[in-house]
PDB file of N, H, CA, C and O in Angstrom:
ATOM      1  N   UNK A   1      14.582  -5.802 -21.370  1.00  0.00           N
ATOM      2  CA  UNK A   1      14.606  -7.197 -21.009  1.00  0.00           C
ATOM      3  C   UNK A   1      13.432  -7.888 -21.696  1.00  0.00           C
ATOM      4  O   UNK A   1      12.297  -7.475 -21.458  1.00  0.00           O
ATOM      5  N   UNK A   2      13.606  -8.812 -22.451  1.00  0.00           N
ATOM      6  H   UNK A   2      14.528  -9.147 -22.643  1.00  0.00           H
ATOM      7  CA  UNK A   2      12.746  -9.491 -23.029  1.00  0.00           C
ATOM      8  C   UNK A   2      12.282 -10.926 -22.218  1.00  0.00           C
ATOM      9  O   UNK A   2      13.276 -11.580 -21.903  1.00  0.00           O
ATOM     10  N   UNK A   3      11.181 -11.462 -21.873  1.00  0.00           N
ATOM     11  H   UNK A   3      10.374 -10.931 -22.129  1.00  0.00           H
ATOM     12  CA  UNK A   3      10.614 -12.647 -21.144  1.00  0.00           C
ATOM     13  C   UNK A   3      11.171 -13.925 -22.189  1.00  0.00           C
ATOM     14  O   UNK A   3      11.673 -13.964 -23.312  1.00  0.00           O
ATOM     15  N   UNK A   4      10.942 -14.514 -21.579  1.00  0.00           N
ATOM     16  H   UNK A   4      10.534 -14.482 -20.667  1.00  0.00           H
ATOM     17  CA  UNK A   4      11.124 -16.112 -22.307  1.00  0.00           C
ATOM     18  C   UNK A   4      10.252 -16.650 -23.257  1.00  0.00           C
ATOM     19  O   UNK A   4       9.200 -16.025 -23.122  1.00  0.00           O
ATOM     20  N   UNK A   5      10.146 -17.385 -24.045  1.00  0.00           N
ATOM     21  H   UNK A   5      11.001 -17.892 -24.154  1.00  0.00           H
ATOM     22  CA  UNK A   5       9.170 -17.347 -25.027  1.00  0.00           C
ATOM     23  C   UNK A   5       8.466 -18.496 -24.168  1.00  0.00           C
ATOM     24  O   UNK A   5       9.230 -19.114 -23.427  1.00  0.00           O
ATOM     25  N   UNK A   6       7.068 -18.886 -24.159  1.00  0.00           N
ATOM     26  H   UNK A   6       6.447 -18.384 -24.761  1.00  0.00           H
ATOM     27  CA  UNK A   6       6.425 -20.594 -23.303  1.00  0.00           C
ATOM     28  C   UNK A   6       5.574 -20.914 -24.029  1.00  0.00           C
ATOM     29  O   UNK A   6       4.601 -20.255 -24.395  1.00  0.00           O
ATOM     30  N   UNK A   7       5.981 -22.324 -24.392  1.00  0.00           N
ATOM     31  H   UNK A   7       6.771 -22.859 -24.095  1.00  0.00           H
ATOM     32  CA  UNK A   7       5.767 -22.755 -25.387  1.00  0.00           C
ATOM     33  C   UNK A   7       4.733 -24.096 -24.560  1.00  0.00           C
ATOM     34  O   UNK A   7       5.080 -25.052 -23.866  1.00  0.00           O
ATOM     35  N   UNK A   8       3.441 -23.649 -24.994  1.00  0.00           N
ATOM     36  H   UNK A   8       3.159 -22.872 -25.558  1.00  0.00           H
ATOM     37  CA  UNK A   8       2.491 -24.533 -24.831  1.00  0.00           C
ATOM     38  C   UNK A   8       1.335 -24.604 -25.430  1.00  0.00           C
ATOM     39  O   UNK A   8       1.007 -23.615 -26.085  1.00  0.00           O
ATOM     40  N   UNK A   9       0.330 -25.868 -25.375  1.00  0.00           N
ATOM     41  H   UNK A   9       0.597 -26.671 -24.843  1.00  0.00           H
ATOM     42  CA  UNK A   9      -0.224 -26.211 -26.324  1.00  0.00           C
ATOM     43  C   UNK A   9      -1.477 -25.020 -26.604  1.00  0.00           C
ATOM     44  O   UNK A   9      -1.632 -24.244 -25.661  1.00  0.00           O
ATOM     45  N   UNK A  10      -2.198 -24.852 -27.569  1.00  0.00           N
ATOM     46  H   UNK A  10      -2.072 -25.482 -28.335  1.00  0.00           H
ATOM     47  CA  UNK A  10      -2.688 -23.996 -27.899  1.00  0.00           C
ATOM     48  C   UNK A  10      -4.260 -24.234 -27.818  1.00  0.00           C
ATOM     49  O   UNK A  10      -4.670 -25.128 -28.559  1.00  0.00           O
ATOM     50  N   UNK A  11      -5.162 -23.608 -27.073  1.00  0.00           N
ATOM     51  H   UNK A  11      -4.829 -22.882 -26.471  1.00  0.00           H
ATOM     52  CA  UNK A  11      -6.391 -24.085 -26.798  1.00  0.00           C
ATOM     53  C   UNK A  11      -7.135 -24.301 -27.817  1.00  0.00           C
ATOM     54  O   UNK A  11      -7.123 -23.558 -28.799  1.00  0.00           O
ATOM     55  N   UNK A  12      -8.075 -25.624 -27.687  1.00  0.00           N
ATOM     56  H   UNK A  12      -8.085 -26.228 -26.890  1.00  0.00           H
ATOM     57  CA  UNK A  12      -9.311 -25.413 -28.254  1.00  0.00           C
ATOM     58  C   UNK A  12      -9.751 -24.737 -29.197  1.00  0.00           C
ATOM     59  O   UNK A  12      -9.698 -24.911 -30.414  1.00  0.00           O
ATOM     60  N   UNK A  13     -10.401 -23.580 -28.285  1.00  0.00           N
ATOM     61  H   UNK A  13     -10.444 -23.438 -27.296  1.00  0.00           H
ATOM     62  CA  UNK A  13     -11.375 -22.394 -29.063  1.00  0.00           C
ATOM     63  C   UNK A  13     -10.260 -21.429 -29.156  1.00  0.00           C
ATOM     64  O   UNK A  13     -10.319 -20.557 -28.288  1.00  0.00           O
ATOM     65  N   UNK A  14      -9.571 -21.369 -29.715  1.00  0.00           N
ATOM     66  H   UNK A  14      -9.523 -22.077 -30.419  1.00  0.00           H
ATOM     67  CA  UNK A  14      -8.379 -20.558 -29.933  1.00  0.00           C
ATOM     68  C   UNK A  14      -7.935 -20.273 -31.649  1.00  0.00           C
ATOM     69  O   UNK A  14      -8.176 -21.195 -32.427  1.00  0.00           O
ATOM     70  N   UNK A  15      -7.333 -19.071 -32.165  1.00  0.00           N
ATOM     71  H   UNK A  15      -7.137 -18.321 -31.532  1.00  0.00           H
ATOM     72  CA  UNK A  15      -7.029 -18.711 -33.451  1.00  0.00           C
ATOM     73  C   UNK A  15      -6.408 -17.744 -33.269  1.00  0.00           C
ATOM     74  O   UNK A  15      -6.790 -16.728 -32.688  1.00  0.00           O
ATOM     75  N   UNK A  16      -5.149 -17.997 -33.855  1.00  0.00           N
ATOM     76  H   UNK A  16      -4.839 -18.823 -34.327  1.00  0.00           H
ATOM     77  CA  UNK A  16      -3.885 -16.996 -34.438  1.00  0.00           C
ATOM     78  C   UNK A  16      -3.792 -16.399 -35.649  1.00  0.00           C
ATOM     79  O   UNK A  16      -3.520 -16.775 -36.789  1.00  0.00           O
ATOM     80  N   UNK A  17      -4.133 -15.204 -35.040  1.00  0.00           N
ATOM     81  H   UNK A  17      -4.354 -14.898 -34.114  1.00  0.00           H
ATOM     82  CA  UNK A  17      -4.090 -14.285 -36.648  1.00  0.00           C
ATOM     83  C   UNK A  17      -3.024 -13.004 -36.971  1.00  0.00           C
ATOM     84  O   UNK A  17      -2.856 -12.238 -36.022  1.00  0.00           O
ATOM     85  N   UNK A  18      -2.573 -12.817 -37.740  1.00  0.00           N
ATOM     86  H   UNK A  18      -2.710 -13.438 -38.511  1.00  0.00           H
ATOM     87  CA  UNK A  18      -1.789 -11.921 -38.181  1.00  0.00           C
ATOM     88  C   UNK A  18      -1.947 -10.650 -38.677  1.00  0.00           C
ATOM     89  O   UNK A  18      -2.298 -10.651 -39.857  1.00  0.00           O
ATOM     90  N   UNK A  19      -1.765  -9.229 -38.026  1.00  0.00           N
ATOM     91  H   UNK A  19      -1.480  -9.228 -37.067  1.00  0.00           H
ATOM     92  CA  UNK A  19      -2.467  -8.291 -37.782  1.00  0.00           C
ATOM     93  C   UNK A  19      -1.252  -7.024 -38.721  1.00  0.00           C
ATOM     94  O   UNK A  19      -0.576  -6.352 -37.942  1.00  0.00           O
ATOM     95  N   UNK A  20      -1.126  -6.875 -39.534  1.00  0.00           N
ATOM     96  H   UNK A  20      -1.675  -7.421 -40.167  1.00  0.00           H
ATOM     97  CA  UNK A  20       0.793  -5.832 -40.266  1.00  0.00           C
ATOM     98  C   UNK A  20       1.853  -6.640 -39.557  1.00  0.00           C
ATOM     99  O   UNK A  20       2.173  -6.104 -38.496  1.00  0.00           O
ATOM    100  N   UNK A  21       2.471  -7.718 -39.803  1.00  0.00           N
ATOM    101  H   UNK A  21       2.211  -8.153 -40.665  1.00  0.00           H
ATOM    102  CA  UNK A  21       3.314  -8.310 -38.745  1.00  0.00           C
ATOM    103  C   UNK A  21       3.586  -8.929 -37.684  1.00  0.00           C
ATOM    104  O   UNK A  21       4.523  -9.693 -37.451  1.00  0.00           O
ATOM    105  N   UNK A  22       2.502  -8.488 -36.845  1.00  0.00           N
ATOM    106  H   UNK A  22       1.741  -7.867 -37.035  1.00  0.00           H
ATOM    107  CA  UNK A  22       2.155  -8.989 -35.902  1.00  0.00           C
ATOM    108  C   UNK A  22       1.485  -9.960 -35.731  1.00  0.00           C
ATOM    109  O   UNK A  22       0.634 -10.170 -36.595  1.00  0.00           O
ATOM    110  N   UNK A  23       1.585 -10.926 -34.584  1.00  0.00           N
ATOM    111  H   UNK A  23       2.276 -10.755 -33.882  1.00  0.00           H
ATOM    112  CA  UNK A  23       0.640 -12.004 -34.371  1.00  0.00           C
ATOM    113  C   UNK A  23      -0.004 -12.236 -33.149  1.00  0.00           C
ATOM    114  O   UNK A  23       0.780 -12.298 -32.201  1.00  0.00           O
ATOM    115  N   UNK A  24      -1.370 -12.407 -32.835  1.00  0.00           N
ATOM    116  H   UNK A  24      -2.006 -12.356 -33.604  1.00  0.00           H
ATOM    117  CA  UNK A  24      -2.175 -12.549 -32.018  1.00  0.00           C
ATOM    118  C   UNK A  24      -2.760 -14.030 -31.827  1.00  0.00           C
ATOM    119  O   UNK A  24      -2.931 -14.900 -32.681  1.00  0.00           O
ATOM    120  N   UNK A  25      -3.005 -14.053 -30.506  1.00  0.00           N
ATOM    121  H   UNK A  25      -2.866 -13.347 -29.813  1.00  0.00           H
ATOM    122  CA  UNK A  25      -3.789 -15.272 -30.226  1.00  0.00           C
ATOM    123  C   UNK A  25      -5.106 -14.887 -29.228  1.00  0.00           C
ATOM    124  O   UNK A  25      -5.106 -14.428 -28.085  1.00  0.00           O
ATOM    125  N   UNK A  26      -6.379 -15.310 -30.241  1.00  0.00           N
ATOM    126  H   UNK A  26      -6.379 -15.683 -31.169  1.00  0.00           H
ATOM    127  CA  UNK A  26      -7.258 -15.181 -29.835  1.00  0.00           C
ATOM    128  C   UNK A  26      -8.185 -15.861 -29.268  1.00  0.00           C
ATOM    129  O   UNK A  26      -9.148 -16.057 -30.009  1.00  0.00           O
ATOM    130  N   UNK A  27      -8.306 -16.530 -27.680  1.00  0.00           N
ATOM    131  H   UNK A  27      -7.524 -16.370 -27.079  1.00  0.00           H
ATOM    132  CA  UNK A  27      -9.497 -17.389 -27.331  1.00  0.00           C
ATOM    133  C   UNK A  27     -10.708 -16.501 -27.007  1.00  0.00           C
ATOM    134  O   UNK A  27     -11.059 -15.402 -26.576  1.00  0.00           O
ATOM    135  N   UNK A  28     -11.164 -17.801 -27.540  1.00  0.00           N
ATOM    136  H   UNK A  28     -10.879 -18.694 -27.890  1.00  0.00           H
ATOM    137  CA  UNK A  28     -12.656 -17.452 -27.354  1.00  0.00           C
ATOM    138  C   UNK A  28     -13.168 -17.919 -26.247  1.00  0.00           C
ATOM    139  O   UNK A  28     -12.986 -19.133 -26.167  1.00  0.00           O
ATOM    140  N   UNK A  29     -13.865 -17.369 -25.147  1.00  0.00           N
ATOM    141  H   UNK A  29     -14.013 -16.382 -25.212  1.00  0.00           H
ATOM    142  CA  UNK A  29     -14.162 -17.565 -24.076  1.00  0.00           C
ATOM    143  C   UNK A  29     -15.406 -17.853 -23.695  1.00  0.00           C
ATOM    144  O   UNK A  29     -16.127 -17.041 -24.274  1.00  0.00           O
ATOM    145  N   UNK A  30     -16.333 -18.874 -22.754  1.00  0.00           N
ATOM    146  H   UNK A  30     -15.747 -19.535 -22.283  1.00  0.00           H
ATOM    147  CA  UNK A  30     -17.701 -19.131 -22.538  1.00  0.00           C
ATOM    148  C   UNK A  30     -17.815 -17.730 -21.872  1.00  0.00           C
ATOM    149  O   UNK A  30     -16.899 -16.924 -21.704  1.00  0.00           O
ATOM    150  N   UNK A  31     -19.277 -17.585 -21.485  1.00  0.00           N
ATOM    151  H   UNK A  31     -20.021 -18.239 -21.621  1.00  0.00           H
ATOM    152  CA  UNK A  31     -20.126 -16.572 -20.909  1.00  0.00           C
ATOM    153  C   UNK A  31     -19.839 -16.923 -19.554  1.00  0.00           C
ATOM    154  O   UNK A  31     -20.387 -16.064 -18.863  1.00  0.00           O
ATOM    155  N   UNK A  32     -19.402 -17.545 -19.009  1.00  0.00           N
ATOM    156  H   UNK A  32     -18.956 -18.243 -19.571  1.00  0.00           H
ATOM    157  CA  UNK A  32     -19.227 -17.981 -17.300  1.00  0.00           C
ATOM    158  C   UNK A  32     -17.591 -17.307 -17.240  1.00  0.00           C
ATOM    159  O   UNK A  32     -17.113 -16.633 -16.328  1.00  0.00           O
ATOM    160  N   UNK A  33     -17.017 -17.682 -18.366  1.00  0.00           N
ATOM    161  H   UNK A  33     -17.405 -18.229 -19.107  1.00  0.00           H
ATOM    162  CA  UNK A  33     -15.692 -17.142 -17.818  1.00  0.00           C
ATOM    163  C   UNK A  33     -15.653 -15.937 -17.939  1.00  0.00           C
ATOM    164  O   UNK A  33     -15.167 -15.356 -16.969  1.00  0.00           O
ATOM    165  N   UNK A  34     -16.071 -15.147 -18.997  1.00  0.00           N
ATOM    166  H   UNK A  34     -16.466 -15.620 -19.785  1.00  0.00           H
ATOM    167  CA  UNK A  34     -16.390 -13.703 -19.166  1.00  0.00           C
ATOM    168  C   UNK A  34     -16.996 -13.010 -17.822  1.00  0.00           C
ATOM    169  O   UNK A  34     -16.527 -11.994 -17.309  1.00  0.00           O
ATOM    170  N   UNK A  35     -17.840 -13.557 -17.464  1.00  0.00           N
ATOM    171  H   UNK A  35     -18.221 -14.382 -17.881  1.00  0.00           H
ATOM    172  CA  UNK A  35     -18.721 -12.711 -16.482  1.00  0.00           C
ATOM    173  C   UNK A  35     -17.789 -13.077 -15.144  1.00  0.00           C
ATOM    174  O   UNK A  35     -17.488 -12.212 -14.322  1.00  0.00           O
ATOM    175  N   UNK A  36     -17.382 -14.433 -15.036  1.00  0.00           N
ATOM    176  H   UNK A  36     -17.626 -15.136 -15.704  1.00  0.00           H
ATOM    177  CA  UNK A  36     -16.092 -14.136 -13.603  1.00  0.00           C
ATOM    178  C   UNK A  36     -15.070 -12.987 -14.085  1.00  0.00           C
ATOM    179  O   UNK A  36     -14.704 -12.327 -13.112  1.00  0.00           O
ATOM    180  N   UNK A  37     -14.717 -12.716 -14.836  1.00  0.00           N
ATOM    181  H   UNK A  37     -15.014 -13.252 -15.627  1.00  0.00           H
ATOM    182  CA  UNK A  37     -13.543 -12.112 -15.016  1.00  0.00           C
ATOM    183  C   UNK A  37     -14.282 -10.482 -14.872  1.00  0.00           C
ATOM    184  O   UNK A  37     -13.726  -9.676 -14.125  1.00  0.00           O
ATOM    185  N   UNK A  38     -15.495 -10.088 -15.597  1.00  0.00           N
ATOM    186  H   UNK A  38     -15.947 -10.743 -16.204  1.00  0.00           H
ATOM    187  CA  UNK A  38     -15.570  -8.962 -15.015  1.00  0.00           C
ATOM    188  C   UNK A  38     -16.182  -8.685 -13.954  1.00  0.00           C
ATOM    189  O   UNK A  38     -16.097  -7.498 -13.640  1.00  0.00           O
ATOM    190  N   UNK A  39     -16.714  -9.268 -13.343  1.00  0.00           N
ATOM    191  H   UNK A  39     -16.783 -10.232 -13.598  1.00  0.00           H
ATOM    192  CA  UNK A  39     -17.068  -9.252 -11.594  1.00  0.00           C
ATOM    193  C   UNK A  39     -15.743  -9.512 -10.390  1.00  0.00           C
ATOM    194  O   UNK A  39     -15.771  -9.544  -9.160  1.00  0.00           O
ATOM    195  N   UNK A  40     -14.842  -9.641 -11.190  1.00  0.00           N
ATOM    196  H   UNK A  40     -14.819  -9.615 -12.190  1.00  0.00           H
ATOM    197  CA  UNK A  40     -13.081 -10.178 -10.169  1.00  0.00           C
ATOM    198  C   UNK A  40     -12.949  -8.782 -11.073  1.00  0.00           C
ATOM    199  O   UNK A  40     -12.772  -8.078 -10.079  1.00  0.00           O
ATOM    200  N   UNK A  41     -12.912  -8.127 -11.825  1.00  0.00           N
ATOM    201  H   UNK A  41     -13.055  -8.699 -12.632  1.00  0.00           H
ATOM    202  CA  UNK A  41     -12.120  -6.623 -12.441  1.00  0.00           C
ATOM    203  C   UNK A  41     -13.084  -5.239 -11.482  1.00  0.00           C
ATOM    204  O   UNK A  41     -12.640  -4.177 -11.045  1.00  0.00           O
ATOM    205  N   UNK A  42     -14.601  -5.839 -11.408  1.00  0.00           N
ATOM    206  H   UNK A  42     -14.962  -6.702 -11.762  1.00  0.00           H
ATOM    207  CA  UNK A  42     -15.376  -4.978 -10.739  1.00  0.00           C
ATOM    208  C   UNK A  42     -14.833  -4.519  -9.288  1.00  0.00           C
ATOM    209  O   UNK A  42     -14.637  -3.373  -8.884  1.00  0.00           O
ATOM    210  N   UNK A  43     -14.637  -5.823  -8.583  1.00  0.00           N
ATOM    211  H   UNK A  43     -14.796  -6.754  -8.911  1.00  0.00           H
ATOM    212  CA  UNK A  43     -14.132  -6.107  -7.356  1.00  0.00           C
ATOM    213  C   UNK A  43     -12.841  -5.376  -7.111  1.00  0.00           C
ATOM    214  O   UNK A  43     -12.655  -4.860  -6.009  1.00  0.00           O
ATOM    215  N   UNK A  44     -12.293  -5.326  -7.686  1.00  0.00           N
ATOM    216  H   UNK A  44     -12.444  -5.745  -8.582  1.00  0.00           H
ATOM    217  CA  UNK A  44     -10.917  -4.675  -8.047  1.00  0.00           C
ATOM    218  C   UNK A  44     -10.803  -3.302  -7.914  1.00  0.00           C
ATOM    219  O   UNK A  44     -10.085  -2.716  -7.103  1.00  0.00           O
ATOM    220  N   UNK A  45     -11.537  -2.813  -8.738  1.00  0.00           N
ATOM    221  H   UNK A  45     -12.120  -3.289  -9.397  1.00  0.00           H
ATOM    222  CA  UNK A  45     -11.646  -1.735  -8.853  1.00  0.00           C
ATOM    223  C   UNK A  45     -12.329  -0.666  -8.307  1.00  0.00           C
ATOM    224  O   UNK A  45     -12.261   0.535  -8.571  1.00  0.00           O
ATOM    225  N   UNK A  46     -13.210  -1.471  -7.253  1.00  0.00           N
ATOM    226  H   UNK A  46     -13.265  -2.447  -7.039  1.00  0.00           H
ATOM    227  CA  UNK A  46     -14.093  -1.196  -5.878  1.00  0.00           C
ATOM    228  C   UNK A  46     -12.522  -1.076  -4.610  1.00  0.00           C
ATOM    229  O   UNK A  46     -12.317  -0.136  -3.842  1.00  0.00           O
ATOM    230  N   UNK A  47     -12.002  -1.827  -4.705  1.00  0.00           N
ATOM    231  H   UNK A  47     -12.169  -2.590  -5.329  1.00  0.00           H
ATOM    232  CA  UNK A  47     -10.867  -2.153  -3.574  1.00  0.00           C
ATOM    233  C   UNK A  47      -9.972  -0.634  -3.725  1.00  0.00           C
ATOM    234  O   UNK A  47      -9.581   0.125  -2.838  1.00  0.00           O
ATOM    235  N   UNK A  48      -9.879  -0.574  -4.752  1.00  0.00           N
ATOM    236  H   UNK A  48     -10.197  -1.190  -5.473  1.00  0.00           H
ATOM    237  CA  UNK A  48      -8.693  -0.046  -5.360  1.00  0.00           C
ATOM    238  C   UNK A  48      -9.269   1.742  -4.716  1.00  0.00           C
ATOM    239  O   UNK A  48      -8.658   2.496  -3.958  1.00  0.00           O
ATOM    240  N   UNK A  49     -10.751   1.955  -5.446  1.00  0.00           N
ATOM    241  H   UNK A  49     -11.247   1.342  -6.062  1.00  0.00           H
ATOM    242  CA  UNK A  49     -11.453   2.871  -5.345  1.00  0.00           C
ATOM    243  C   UNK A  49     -11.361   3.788  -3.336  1.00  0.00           C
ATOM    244  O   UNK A  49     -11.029   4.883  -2.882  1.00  0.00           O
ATOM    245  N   UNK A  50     -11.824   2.624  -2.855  1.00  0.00           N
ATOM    246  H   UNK A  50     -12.094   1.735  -3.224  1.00  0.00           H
ATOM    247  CA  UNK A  50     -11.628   2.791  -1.485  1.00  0.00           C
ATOM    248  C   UNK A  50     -10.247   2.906  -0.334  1.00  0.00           C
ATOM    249  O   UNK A  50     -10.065   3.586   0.675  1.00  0.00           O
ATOM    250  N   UNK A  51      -9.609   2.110  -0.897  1.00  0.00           N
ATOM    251  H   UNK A  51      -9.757   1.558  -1.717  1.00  0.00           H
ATOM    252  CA  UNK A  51      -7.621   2.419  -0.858  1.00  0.00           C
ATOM    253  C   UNK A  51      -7.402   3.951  -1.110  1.00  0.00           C
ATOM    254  O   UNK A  51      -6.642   4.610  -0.400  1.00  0.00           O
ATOM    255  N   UNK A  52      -8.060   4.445  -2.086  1.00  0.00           N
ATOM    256  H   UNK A  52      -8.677   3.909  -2.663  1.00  0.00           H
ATOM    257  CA  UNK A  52      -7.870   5.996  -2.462  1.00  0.00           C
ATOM    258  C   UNK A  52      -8.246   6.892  -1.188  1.00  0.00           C
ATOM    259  O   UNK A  52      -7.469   7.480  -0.435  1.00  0.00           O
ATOM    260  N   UNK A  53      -9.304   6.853  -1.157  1.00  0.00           N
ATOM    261  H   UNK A  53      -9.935   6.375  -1.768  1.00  0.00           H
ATOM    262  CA  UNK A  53     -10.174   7.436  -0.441  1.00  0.00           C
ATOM    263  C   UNK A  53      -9.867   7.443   1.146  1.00  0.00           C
ATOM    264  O   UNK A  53     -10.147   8.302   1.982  1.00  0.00           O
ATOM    265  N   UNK A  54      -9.181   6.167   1.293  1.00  0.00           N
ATOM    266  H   UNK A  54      -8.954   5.469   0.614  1.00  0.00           H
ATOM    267  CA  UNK A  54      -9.023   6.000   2.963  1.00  0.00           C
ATOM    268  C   UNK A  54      -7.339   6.938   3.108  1.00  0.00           C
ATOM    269  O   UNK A  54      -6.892   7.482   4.118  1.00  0.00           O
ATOM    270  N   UNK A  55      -6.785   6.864   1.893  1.00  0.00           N
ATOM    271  H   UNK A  55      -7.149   6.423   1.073  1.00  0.00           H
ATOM    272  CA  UNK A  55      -5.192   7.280   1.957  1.00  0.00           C
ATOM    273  C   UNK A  55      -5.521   8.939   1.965  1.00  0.00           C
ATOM    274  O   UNK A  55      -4.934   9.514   2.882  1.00  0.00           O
ATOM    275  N   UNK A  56      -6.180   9.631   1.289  1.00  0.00           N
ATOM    276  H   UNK A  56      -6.657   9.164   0.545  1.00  0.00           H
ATOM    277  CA  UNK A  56      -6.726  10.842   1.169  1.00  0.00           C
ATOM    278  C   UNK A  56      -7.318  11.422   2.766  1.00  0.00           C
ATOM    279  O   UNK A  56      -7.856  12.525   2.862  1.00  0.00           O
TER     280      UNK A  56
END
């Protein structure tokens, strides 16, 4: 099953590059969004960690 293609506008700090065929889109992200995203992946993976442990 293939998804739908969504077609929207293309950010800013953003660049599409072409990799053997393939095509990528690459944003570039501030240091605030970076560091939420790995402190929400940290968090995650703390949750996830302890779910184990309590099922065990």
């Amino acid at each position: 099953m293939t998804t739908p293609c969504v077609l929207r506008p293309l950010p800013d700090r953003a660049t599409v590059v072409d990799v053997y065929g393939s095509r990528f889109l690459l944003e570039w992200l501030d240091r605030d969004t970076l560091a939420t995203a790995a402190a929400t992946a940290r968090c995650a993976a703390e949750v996830e960690r302890v779910e184990v442990r309590a099922a065990s």
